[in-house]
Structures are given as C-alpha cells and as structure tokens.
Backbone as a chain_set.jsonl record, in Angstrom:
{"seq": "XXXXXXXXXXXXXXXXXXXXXXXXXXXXXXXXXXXXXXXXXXXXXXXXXXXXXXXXXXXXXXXXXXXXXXXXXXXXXXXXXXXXXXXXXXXXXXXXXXXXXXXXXXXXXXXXXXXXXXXXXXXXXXXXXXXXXXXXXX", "coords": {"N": [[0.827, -1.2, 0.0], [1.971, 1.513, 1.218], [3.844, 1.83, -1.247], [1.776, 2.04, -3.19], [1.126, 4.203, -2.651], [3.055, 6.322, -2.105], [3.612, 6.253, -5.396], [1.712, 7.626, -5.982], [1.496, 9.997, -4.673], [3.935, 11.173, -5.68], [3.24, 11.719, -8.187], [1.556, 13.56, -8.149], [3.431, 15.678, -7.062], [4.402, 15.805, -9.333], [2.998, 16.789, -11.698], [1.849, 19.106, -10.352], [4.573, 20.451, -10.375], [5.067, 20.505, -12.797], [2.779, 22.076, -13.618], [3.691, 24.504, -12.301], [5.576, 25.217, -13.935], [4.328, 26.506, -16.116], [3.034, 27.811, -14.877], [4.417, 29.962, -13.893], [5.486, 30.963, -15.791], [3.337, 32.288, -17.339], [2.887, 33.974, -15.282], [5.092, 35.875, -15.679], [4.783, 36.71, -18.487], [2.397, 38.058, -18.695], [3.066, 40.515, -16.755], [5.365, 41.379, -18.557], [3.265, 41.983, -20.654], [1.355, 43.515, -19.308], [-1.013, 42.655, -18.814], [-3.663, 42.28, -17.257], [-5.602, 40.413, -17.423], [-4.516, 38.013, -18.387], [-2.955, 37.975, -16.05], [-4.039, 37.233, -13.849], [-5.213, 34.688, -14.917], [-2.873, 33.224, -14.852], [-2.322, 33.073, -12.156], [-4.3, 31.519, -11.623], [-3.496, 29.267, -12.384], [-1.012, 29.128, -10.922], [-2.73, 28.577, -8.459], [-3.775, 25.56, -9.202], [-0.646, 24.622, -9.117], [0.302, 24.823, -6.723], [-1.14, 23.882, -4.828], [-1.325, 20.956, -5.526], [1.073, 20.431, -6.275], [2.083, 20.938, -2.966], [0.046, 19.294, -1.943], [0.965, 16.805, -2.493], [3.881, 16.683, -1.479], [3.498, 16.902, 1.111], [1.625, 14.835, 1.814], [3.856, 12.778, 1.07], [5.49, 13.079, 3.076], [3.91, 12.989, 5.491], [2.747, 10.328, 5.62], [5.038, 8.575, 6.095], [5.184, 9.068, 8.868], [4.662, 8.143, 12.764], [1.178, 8.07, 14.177], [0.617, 9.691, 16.168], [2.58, 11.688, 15.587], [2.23, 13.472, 13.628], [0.776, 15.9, 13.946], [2.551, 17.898, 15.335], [4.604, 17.218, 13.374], [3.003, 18.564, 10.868], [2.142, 21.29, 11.561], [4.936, 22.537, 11.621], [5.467, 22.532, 8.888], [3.958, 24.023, 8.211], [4.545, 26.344, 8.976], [7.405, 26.275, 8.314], [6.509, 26.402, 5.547], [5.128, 29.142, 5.113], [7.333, 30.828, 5.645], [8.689, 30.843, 3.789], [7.457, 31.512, 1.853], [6.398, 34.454, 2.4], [8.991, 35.793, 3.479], [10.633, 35.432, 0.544], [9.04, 37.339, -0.644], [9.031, 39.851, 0.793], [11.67, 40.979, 0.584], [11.677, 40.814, -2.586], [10.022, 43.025, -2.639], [11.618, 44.996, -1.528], [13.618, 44.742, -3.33], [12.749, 45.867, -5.707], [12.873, 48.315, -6.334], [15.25, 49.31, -6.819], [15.904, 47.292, -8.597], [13.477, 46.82, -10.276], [10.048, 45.901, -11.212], [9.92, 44.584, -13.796], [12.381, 43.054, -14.025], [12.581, 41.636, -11.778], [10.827, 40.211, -11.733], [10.905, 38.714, -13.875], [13.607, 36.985, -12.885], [12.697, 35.819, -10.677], [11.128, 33.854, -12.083], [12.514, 32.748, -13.682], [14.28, 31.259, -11.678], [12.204, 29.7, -10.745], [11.395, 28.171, -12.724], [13.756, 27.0, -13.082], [14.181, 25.473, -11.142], [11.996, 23.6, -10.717], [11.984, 21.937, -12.587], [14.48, 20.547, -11.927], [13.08, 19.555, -9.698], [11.124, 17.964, -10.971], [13.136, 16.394, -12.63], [14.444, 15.082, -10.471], [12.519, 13.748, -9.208], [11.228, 12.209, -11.394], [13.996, 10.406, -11.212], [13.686, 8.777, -9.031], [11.337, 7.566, -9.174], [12.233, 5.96, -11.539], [14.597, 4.392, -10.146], [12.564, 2.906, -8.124], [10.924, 1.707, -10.144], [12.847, -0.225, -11.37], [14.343, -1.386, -9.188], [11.864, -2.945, -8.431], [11.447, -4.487, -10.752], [13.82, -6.188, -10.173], [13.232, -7.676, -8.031], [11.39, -9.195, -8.767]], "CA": [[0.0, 0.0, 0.0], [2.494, 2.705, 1.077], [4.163, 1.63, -2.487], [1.312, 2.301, -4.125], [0.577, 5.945, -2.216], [4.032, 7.221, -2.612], [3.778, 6.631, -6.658], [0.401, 8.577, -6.671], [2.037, 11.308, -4.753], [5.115, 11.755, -6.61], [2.576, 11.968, -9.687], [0.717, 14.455, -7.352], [4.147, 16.578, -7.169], [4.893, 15.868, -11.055], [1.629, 17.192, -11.627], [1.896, 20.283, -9.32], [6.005, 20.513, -10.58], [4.963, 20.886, -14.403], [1.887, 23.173, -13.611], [4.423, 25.699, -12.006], [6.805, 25.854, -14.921], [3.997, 27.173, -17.125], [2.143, 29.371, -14.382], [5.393, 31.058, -13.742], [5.724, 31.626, -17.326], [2.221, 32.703, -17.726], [2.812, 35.382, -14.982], [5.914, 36.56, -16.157], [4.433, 37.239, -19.663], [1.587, 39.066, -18.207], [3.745, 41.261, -16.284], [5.939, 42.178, -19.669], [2.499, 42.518, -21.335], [0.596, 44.301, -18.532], [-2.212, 42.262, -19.037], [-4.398, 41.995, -16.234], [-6.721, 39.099, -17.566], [-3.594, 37.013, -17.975], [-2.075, 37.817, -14.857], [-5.154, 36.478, -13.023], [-5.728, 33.148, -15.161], [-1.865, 32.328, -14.225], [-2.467, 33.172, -10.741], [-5.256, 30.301, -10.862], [-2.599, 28.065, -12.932], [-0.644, 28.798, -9.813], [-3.109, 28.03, -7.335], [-3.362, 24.882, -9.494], [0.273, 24.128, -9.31], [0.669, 24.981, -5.229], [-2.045, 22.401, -4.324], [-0.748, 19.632, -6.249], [2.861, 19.833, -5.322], [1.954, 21.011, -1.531], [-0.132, 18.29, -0.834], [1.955, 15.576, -2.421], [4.31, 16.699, -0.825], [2.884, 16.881, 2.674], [1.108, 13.026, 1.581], [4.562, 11.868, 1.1], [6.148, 13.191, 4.232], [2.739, 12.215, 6.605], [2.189, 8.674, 5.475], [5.866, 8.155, 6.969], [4.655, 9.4, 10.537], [3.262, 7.605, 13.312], [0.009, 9.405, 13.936], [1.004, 10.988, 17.534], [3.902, 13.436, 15.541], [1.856, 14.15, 12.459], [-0.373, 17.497, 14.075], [3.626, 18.664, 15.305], [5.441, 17.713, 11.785], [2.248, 19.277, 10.068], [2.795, 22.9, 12.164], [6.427, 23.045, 11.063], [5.828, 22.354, 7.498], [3.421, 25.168, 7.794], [5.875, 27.531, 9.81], [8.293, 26.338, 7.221], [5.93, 27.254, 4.25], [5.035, 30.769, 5.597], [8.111, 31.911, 6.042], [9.161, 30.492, 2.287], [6.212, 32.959, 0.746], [7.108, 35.499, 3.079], [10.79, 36.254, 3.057], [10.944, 36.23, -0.671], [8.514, 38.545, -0.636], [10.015, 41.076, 1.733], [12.989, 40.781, -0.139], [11.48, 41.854, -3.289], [9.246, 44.228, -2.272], [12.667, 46.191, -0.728], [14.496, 44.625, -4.368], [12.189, 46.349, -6.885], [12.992, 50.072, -6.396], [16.448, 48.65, -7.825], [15.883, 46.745, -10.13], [12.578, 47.355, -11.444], [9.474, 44.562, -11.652], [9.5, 43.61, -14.622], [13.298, 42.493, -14.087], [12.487, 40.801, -10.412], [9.694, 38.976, -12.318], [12.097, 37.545, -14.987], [14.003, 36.586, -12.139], [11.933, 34.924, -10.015], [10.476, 33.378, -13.058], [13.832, 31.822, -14.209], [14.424, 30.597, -10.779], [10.974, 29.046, -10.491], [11.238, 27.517, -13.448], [14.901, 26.166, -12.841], [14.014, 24.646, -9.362], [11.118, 22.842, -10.581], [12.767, 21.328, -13.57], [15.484, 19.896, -10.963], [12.241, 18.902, -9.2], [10.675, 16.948, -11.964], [13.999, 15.394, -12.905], [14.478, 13.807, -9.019], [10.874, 12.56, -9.393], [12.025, 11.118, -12.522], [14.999, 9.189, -11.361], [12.801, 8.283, -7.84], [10.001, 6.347, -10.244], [12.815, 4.791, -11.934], [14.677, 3.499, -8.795], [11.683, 2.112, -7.828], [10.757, 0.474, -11.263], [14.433, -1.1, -11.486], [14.303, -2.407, -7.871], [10.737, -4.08, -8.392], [12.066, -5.546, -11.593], [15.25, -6.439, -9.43], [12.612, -8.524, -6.874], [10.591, -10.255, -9.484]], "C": [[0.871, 1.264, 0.0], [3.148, 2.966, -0.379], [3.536, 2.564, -3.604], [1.118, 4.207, -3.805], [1.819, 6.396, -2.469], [4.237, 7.381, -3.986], [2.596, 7.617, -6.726], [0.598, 9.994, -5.905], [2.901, 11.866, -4.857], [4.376, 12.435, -7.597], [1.887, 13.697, -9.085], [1.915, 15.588, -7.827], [4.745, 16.875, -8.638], [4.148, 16.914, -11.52], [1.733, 19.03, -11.538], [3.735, 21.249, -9.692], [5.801, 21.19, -11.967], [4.167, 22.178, -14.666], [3.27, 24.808, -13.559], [5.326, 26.508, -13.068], [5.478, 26.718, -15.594], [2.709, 28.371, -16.318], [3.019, 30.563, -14.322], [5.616, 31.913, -15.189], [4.765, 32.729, -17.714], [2.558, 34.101, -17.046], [3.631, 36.37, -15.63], [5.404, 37.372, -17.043], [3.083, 38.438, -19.284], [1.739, 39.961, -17.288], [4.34, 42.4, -17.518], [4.855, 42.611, -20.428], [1.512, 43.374, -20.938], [-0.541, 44.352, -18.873], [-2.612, 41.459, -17.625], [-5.053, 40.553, -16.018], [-5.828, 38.342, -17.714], [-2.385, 36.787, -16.873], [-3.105, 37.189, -13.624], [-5.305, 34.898, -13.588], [-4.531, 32.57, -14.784], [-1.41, 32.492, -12.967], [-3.437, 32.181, -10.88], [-4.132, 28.943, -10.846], [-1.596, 27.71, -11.37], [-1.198, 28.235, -8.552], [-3.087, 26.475, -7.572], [-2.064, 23.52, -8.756], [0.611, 24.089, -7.713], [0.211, 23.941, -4.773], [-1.735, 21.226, -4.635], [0.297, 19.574, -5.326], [2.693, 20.088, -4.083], [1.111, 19.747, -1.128], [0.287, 16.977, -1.319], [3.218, 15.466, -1.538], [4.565, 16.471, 0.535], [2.655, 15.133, 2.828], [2.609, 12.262, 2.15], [5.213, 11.693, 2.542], [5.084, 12.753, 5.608], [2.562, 11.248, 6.776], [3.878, 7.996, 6.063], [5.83, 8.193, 8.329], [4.13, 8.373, 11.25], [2.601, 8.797, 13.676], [0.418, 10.138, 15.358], [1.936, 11.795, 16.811], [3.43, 13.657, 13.931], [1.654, 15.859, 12.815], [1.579, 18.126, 14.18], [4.451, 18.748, 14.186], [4.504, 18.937, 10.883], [2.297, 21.116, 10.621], [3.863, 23.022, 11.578], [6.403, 23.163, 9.836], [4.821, 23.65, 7.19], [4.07, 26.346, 7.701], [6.813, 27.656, 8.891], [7.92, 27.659, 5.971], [6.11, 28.448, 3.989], [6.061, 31.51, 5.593], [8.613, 31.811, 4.235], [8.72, 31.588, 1.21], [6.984, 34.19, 1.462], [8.255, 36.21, 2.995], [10.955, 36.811, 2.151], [10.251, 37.5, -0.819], [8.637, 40.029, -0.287], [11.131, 41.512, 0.564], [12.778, 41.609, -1.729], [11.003, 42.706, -3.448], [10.8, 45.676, -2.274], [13.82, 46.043, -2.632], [13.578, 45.786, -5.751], [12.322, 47.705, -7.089], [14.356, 50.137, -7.292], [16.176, 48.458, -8.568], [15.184, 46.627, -10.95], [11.765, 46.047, -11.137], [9.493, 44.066, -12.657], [11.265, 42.866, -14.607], [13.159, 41.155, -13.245], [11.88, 39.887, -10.666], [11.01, 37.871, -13.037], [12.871, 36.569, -14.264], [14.032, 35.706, -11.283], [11.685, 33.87, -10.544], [11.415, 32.227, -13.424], [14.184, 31.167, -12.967], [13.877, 29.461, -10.041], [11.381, 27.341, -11.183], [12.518, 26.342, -13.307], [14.598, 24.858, -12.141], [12.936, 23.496, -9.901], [11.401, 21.797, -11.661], [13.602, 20.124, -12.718], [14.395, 19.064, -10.277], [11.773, 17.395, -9.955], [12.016, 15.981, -12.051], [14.455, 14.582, -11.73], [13.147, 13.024, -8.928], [11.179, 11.568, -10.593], [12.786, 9.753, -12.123], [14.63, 8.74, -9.755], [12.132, 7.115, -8.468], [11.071, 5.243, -11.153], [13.921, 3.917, -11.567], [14.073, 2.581, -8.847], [11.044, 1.167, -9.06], [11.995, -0.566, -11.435], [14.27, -1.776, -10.126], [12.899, -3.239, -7.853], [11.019, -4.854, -9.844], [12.638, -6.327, -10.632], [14.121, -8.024, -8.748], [11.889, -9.502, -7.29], [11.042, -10.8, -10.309]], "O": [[0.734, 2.077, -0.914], [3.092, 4.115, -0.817], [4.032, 3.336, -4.425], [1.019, 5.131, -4.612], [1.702, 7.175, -3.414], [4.9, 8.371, -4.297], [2.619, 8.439, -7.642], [0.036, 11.008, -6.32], [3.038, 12.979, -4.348], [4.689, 13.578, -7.932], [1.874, 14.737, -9.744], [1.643, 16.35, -8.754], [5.371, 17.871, -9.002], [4.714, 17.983, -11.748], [1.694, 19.882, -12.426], [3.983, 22.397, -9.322], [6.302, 22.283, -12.233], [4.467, 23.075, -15.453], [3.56, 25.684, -14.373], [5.675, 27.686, -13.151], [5.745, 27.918, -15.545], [1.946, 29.226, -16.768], [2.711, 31.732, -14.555], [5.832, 33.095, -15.457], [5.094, 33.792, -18.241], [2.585, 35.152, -17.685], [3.208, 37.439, -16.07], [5.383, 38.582, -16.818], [3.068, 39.584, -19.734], [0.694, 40.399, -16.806], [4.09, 43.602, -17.61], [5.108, 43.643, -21.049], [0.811, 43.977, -21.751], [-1.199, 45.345, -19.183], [-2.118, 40.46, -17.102], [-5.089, 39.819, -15.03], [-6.126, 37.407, -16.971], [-1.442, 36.003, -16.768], [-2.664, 36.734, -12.569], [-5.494, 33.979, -12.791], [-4.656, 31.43, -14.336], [-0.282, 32.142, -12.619], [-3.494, 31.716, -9.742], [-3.904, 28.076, -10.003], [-1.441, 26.613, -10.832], [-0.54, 27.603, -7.725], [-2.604, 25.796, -6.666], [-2.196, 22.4, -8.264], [1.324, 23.126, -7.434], [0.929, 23.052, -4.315], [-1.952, 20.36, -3.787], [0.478, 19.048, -4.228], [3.359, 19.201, -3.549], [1.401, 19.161, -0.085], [0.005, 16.001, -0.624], [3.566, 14.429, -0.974], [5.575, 15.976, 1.034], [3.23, 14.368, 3.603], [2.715, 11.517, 3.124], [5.441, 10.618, 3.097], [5.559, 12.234, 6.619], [2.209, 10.862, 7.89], [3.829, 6.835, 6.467], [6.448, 7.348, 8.976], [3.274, 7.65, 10.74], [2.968, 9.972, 13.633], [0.459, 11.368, 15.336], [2.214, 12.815, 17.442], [4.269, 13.991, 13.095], [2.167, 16.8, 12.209], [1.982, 18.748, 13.197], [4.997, 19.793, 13.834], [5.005, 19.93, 10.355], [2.516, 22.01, 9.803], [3.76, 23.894, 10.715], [7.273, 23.901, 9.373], [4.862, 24.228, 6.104], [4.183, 27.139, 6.767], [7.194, 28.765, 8.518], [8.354, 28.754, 5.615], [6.827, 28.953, 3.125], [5.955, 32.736, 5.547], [8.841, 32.844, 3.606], [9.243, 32.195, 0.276], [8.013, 34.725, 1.048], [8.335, 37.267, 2.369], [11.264, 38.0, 2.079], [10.812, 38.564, -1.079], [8.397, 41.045, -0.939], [11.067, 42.5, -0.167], [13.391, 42.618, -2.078], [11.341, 43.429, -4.385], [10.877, 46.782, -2.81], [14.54, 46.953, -3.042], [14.247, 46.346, -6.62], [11.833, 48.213, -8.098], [14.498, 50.87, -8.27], [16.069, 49.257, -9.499], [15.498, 46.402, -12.119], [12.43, 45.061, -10.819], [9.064, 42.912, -12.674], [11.304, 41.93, -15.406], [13.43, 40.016, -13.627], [12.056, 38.786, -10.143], [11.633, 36.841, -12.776], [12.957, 35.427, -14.716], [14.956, 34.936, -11.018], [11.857, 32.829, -9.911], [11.12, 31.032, -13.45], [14.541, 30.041, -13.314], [14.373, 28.66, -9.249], [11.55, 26.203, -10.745], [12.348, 25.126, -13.392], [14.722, 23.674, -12.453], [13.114, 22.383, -9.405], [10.915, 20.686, -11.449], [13.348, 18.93, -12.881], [14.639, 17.86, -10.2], [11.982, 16.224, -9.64], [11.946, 14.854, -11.559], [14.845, 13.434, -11.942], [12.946, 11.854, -8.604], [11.317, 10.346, -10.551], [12.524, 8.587, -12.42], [15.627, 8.248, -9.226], [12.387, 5.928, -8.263], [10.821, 4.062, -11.392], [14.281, 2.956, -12.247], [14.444, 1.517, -9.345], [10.722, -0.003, -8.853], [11.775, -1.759, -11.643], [14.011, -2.977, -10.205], [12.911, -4.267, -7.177], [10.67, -6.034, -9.841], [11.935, -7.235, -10.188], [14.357, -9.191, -9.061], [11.635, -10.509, -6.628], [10.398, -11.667, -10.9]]}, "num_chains": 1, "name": "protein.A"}
C-alpha cells in the first residue's frame, strides 16, 4: 500500500512541478504585457500548481509518521511554508525600487522555473529506482 501511495504522490508533485513551470511563465508574460486578464488566469494556474505539489508533498512526508507526531510535523511544514512565501517577498518588495518589476519577475520566473525542472527530474529518477528495484525482486 504505502508503495502504491508514494507513486500517486510523486505523480501528485509531477503534476503540481509541471503546472508551475507554465504558471510562472504565464505570470511573467503578463507582467511584460501588462495584461491583467492574464495575470489572473496564471495566478489560478498557480493556485493549481501549489495544491498539487503542496499536498503531495505533505502526503509523502505524513504517510511516513506515526500518527502521535503528524499534528507537530504538520505545524512546522506550515511555519516552514510561511516563512518560504514570506521572506521572498520582503525581499522583493525592498528589491524592486532597484531593479525594477519587470526584471524581479524575470528573475523569479527563471528561478521558479529552474528549481522545478530539478524537481521533476528527481521525481524522474525516484520512479525509476523504484521500477528497477521491483524488476530487481521479481
């Protein structure tokens, strides 16, 4: 069983991993095009892409727990989260008088996109671990 739940929430973070590359994109472009109506539909793409990969994520790391230190892992990963949104945020809020938004975007954007790439490709070679070692057993 856990077998089968950790492939369906890798897929969960694949899922949620792929979304991001093309919400980030989406915003970006509707930043350089200072289009409103597509800076809102890739703000959904993002809500999308958050939910996926956050709660595969969460899935994968909970279903390892016993249940007495879930509620305390699940606080930290919030505490974590929060500060994750947060920070950057600060950060460019105080960066954009510098360097301008539509640079900070690009920025962000390319960083997003990097990270989640790297993401996808460890999910990648995770699923095919685990296909090579259940060959391996049968």
């Amino acid at each position: 069983m856990r077998v089968l739940s950790f492939r369906v929430n890798s897929e969960i973070m694949a899922i949620g991993a792929s979304a991001l590359i093309l919400g980030v994109a989406a915003i970006a472009a509707a930043v350089a095009l200072e289009s409103a109506w597509l800076f809102f539909a890739a703000s959904a793409i993002g809500g999308i892409d958050f939910g996926a990969g956050f709660q595969g994520g969460l899935l994968s790391v909970l279903e390892l727990l016993p249940p007495l230190q879930r509620g305390g892992t699940l606080s930290s990963l919030y505490q974590v989260t929060y500060m994750a949104f947060g920070v950057p945020t600060l950060v460019a809020g105080l960066l954009i008088p510098t360097l301008g938004l539509q640079n900070l975007v690009n920025g962000y954007a390319a960083l997003a996109i990097v990270l989640s790439l790297v993401a996808l490709a460890l999910l990648l070679r995770s699923r095919t671990k685990r296909i090579r070692r259940a060959a391996a057993t049968t």
